[in-house]
N, C-alpha and C positions, 0 to 999 in steps of 0.2 A: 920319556914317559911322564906320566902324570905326578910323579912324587919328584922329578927333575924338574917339572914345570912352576913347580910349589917354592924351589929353593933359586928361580931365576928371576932377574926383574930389575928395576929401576928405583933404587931408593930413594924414598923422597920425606917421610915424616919421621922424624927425630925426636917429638915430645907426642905421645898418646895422647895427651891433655888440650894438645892443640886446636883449633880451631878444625881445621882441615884434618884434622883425625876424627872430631865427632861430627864431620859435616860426611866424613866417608862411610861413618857408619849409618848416618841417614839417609844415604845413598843404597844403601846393602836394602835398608829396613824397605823403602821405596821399590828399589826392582825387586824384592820378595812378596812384596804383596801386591804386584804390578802383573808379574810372568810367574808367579807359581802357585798352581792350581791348590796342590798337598799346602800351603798356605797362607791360603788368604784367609783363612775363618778366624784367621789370631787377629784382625782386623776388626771385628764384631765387638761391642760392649758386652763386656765379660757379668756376672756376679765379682762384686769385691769379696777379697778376704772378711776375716769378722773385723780384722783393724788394718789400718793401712796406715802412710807416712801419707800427708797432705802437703804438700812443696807449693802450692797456693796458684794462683791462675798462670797461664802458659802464655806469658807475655816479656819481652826485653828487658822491661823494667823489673821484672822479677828472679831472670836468670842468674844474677847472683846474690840476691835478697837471703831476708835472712827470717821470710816467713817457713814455720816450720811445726807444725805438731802432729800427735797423734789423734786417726781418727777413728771411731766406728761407724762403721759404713752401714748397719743397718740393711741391708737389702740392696743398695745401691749398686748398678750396674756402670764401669768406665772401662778403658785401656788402661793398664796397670805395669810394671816392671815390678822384677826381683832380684834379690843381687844373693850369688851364688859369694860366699869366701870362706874365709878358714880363721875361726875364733882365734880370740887372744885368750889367755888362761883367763880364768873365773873369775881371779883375784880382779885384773886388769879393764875385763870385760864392759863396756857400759852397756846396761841394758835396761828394760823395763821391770820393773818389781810393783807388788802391793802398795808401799809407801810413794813410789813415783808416781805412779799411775796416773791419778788425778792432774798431778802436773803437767805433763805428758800430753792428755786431752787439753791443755790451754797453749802450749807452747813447749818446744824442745830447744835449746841454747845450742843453735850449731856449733858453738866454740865446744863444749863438751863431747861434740862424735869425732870418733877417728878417723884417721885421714881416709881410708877406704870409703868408710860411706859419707863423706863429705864428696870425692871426687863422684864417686857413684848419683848421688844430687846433681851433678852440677851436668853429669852428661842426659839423666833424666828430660831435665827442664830442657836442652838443648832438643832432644829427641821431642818436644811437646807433651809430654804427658804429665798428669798431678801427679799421681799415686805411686808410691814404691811399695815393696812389701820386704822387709829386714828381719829378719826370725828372732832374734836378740831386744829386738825394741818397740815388735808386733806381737808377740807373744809376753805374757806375764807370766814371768823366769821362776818364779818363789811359789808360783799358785799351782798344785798339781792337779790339782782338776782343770786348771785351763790349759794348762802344755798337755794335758792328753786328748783334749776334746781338740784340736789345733792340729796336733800330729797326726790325729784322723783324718784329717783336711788337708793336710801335703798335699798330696797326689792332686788334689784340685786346684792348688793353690798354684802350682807350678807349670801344672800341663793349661791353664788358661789363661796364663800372663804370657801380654803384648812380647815381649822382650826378657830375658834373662842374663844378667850381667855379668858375666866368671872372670872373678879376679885372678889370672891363674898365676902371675908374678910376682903376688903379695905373700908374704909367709906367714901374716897376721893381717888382724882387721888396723892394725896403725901401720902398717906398712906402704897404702895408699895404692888408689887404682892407676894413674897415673904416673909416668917416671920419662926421662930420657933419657934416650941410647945415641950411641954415635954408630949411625946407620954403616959404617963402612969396618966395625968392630968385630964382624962377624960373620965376613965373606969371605971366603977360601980365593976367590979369583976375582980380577979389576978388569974390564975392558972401558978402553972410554974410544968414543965414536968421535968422528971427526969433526961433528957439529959441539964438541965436550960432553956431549950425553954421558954421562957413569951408569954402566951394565958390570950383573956380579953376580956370583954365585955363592948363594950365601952355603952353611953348612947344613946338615941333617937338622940340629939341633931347633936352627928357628921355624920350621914347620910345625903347623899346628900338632901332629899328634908327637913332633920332640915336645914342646912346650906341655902338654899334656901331661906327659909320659917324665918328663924334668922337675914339672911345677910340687910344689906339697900339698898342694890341692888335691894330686892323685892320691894323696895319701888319709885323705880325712875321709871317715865313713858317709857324712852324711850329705858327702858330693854325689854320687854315685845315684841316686834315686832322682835328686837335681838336674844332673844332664841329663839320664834317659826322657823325664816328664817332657822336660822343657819343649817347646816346639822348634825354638831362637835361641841361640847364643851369640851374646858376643863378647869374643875372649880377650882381655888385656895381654899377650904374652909377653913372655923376656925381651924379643927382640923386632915384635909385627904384631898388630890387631889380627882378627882371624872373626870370620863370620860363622857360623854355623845353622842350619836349620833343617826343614823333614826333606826338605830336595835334594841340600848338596851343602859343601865347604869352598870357604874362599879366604884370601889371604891379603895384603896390602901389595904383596906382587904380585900377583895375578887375580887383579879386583872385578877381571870382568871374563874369569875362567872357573868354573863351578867343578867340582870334584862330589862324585854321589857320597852323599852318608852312610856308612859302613860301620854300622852297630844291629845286629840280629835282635837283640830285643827290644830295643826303639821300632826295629821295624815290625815286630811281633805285637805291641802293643798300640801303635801309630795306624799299621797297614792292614792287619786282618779284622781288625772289630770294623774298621769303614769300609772295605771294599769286599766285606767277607769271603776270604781268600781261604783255600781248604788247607785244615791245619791237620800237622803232622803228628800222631800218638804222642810220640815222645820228645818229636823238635823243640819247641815251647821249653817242656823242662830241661832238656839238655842247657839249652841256652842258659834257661836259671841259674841251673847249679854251677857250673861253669862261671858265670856272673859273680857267683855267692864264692868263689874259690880265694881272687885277690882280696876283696870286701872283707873277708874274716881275717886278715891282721891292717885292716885302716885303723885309722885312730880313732879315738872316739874322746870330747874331755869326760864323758862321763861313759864309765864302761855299760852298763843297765840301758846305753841307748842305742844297742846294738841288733836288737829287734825292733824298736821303733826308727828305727833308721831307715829301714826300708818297707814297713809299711803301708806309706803311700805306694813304691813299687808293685808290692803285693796285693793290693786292693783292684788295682787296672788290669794285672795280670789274672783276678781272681773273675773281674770282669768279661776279658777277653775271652776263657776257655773252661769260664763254669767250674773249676777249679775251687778246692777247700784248703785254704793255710791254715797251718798247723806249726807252732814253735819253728819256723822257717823253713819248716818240709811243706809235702802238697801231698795230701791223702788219698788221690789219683796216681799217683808215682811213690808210693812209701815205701814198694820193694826196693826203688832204685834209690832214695830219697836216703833208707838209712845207709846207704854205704861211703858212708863220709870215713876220713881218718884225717888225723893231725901229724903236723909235723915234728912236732916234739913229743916228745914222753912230760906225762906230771911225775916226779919226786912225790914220794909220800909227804913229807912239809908242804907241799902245793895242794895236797887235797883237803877239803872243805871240812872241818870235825863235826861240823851241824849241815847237814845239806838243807833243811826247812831253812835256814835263814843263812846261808851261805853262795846259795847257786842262783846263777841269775837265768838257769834255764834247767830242764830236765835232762840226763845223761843221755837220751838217746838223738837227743837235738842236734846240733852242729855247732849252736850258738854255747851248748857249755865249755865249750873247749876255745872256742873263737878269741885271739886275742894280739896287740900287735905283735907279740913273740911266739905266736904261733898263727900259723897257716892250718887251713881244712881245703882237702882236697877230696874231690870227685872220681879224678884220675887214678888208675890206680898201676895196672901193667903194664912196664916199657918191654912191650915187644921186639926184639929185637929182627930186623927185617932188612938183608941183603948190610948189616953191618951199623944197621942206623936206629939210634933208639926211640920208639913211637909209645906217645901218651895213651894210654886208651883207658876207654870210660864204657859202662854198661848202656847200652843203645837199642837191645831188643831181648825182651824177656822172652824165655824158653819154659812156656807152661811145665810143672810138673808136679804129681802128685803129695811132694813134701813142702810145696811151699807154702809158707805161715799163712793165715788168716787173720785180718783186722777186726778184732771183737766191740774195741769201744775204745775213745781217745778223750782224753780229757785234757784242758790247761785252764789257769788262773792266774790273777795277779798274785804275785808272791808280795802279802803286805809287808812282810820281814824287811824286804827290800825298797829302795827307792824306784819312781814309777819308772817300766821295762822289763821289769823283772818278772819272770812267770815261772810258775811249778806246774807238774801233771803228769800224766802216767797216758801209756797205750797199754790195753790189754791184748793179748794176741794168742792164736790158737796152733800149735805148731811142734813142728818135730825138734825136740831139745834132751843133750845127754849131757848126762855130766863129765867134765873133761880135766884134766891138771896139762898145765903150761911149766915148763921148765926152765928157769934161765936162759938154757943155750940152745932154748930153739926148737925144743922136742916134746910134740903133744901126746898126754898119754890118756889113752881111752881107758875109761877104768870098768871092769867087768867083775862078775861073782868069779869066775874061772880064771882069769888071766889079767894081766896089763898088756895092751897090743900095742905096742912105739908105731908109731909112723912121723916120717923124718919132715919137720914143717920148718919154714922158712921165717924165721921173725924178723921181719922191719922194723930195725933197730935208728935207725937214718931216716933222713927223710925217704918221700914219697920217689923221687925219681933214680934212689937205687933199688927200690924193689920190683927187682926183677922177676919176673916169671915167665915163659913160653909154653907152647902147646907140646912142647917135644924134652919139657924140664917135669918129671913128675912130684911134685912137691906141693904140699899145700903152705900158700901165703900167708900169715898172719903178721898184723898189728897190733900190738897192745898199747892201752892210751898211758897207762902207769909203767912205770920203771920194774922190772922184773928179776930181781938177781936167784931167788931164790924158788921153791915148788909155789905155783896158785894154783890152787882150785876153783874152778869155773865152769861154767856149762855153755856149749854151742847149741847154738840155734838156728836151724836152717831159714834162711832169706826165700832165696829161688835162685833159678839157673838165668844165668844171662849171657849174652851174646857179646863181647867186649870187641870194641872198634878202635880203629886209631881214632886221635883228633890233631887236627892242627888250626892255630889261631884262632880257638874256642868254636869250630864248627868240628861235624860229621865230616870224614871222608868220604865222600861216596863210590870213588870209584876207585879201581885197585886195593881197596882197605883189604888188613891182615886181620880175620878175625878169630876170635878162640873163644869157649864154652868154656863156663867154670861155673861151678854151684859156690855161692855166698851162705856166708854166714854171719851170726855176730857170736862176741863172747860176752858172758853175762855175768856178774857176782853176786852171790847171794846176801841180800840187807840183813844184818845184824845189830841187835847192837845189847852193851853190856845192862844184864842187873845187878842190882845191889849185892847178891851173894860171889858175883863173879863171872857167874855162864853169861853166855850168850843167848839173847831170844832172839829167834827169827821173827822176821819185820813181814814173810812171806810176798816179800816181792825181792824182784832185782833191778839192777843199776848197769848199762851198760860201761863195759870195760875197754874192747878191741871191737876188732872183726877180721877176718880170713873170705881164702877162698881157695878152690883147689878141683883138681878134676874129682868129676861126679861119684868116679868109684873109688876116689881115695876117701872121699869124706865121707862116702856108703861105710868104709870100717870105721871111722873114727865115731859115727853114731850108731853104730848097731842096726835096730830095728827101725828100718826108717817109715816105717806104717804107725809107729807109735809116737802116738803125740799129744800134746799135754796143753791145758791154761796156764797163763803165768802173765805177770802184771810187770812193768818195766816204768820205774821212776826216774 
């Protein structure tokens, strides 16, 4: 099959840096915009970024020159390259600042950059082009009005460059884009033909998406919005170059075997804005969220750039389907949007004592909880079906008369914080009781007559043992705090949704197991201390958890479910 055909071949290049390794990858660049239609438009004289890298004329005598500086392009239109990698710490970092700057525009001392984007140079000028574009030495690092007017311009910067460079076997930027391997270090099996030919079967590992899936590259936030733009990749891996683009994948063994591109929102954001192809309610966001699932524990060196991280994603996307972002929700999907949860619990010490100047987002975001030591998930019910446990995510909402209304949303920069940071609130119209959470598990609806227990399930673990079926009556809850003791809190009905399995971040469409359950969130009421002692209510809340449970279980846990109320969530 075609992932057997990916790990068979005839090894031949031993240094990436070789001659014959960047004459294959001009070979790739050549039959791509030679035979594929999806394209060839990366061929056209693009707009430059606001500054680029000028590597000086595309001539022999300049292929290892040591002309070098920063330029602004002014309006200027050429073919361009950007080099996708994975920072060194801050300390380490070289980049552009205030006080360089000026310098910078006369001359950059290549002895000063690291090896990465030295190698990254050298294959440039190979390929013919001036321009690079390196976000650390194109960007002015220290200036916060220019990183954020810059970071609006991702999306642009990325999806209209000639080429995109992905270091993916570097672990840093001094790591270098270049390395050699001993081609035979990494083959399960040796055949040699009778002419001496060497045929071999290398392992899983050195296929492009092991390399991917290996590299730490997969692990840094701000790769992620980089590959989907990009049109062209071309990947350094551990152990084979690897081509990438909107047609297909190819590899240094099988250099003249294309494998189609299998990423759903590349192809969402690539294929239906151009050939306007009818889009699906909810496909789009599925894909999103799903998308945003890994993403919320990548790295980030600065935590606050975990919404500008994928902003340029957000802006194509907001393009493609008329879509309104929102603190990383989408305001056309907000019933589905708030049913996020984490994998971890916060510890009371983990919570913020000042939320104005502690939170780099609002509670009912995704991004407030988003972190490498926590995962947010979309997913929420492992169905259990003929023995085998299946992911499912809400895929079709079941209109019903309790579900909330969107009254008004607001966000801002949070100047407390450094730029990324946002504060805001959704106001919302909707049916909310007040409810206590018990330690161990057991919600209690609290009434003037009675306390009625109903037996809830708290996901205490992560996400993949919270279990729930259509044939288990129990209502689900997550709470995002550590809970030993009674909370007081109030449910808020969502809406009813339709939960589907997923596999490999698509819809099942066919034989899927599906089940109905009314959503909810839990809420906690804002307080905070005066000077005599008491408490004033701040008259808003904060999300806490969320739950979900058959429709007539959570009919008791709220009462009257006609009555419903305003209420403002920070």
């Amino acid at each position: 099959g075609p992932e057997l055909l990916g790990r068979l071949g005839t090894p031949k290049i031993n240094y990436c840096g070789s001659t014959e390794a960047m004459d294959l990858m001009a070979t790739w660049s050549s039959q791509c915009l030679q035979g594929h239609p999806r394209c060839a438009l990366r061929n056209t004289a693009q707009r430059l970024p606001t500054r680029v890298l000028d590597l000086g004329p595309a001539s022999p005598a300049e292929e290892n020159g040591s002309y070098l500086r920063l330029m602004s392009s002014n309006g200027r239109r050429a073919r361009y390259a950007c080099l996708s990698y994975r920072w060194s710490s801050l300390a380490q970092q070289y980049r552009t600042t205030r006080q360089n700057y000026h310098e910078h525009l006369c001359n950059i001392a290549i002895q000063r950059l690291t090896q990465t984007f030295r190698d990254a140079i050298k294959l440039v000028r190979h390929l013919g082009l001036r321009y690079l574009w390196i976000d650390c030495l194109c960007i002015i690092q220290d200036d916060d009005d220019d990183w954020e007017r810059e970071c609006g311009r991702m999306a642009s910067i990325f999806e209209h460059s000639f080429i995109t460079i992905s270091a993916l076997s570097a672990k840093d930027s001094t790591s270098g884009l270049f390395h050699r391997w001993n081609t035979f270090d990494a083959w399960k099996l040796h055949i040699q033909t009778r002419d001496g030919t060497q045929i071999g079967l290398r392992g899983e590992q050195s296929t492009l998406k092991g390399d991917l899936e290996s590299s730490s590259m997969s692990l840094r936030g701000w790769i992620l919005q980089e590959k989907i733009l990009s049109p062209v990749l071309a990947h350094f891996g551990h152990t084979q170059i690897h081509w990438e683009c909107l047609t297909g994948t190819t590899s240094e063994l099988r250099a003249t075997y294309l494998l189609p591109t299998n990423s759903p929102l590349k192809y969402f954001l690539h294929e239906v804005r151009r050939s306007g192809l009818e889009k699906s309610p909810q496909g789009p966001f599925i894909s999103w969220y799903i998308l945003m699932q890994p993403y919320s524990r990548m790295a980030l060196t600065v935590e606050t750039d975990r919404l500008p991280a994928i902003m340029g994603l957000a802006q194509r996307f907001q393009e493609c389907f008329g879509a309104t972002f929102v603190a990383g929700l989408w305001v056309e999907n907000l019933h589905g949007g708030l049913l996020w949860h984490s994998s971890r619990q916060r510890k009371p010490s983990d919570l913020p004592k000042s939320r104005a100047s502690s939170a780099i987002s609002p509670s009912w975001s995704w991004i407030h909880l988003a972190g490498v030591s926590t995962q947010i998930s979309f997913e929420w019910f492992n169905n259990k079906t003929a023995g085998v446990r299946r992911r499912m995510i809400p895929v079709k909402r079941v209109i019903s008369d309790t579900d909330l209304r969107l009254v008004d949303v607001w966000t801002s920069h949070n100047t407390a914080l450094r730029k990324g940071a946002i504060k805001g609130y959704i106001q919302l119209w909707g049916v909310v009781h007040k409810v206590q959470v018990c330690g161990k598990g057991t919600v209690v609806r609290q009434s003037t007559a009675r306390k009625e227990k109903i037996k809830a399930r708290l996901a205490t673990q992560s996400v993949q043992n919270a279990y729930s079926s259509s044939s288990d009556p129990e209502v689900l809850c997550r709470i995002d705090i550590e809970c030993s003791e009674l909370l007081e809190c109030y449910l808020l009905v969502v809406s009813d949704w339709s939960f589907e399995d997923t596999s490999n971040g698509s819809v099942i469409e066919k034989e899927c197991s599906s089940v109905d359950r009314r959503c909810f969130l839990l809420l906690k009421r804002l307080r905070r201390p005066r000077r005599n002692g008491n408490l004033q209510d701040l008259g808003r809340f904060e999300r806490i958890g969320l739950g979900a449970g058959i429709p007539l279980l959570v009919e008791r846990l709220c009462g009257n479910l006609h009555e419903k109320k305003f209420l403002t969530i920070t």
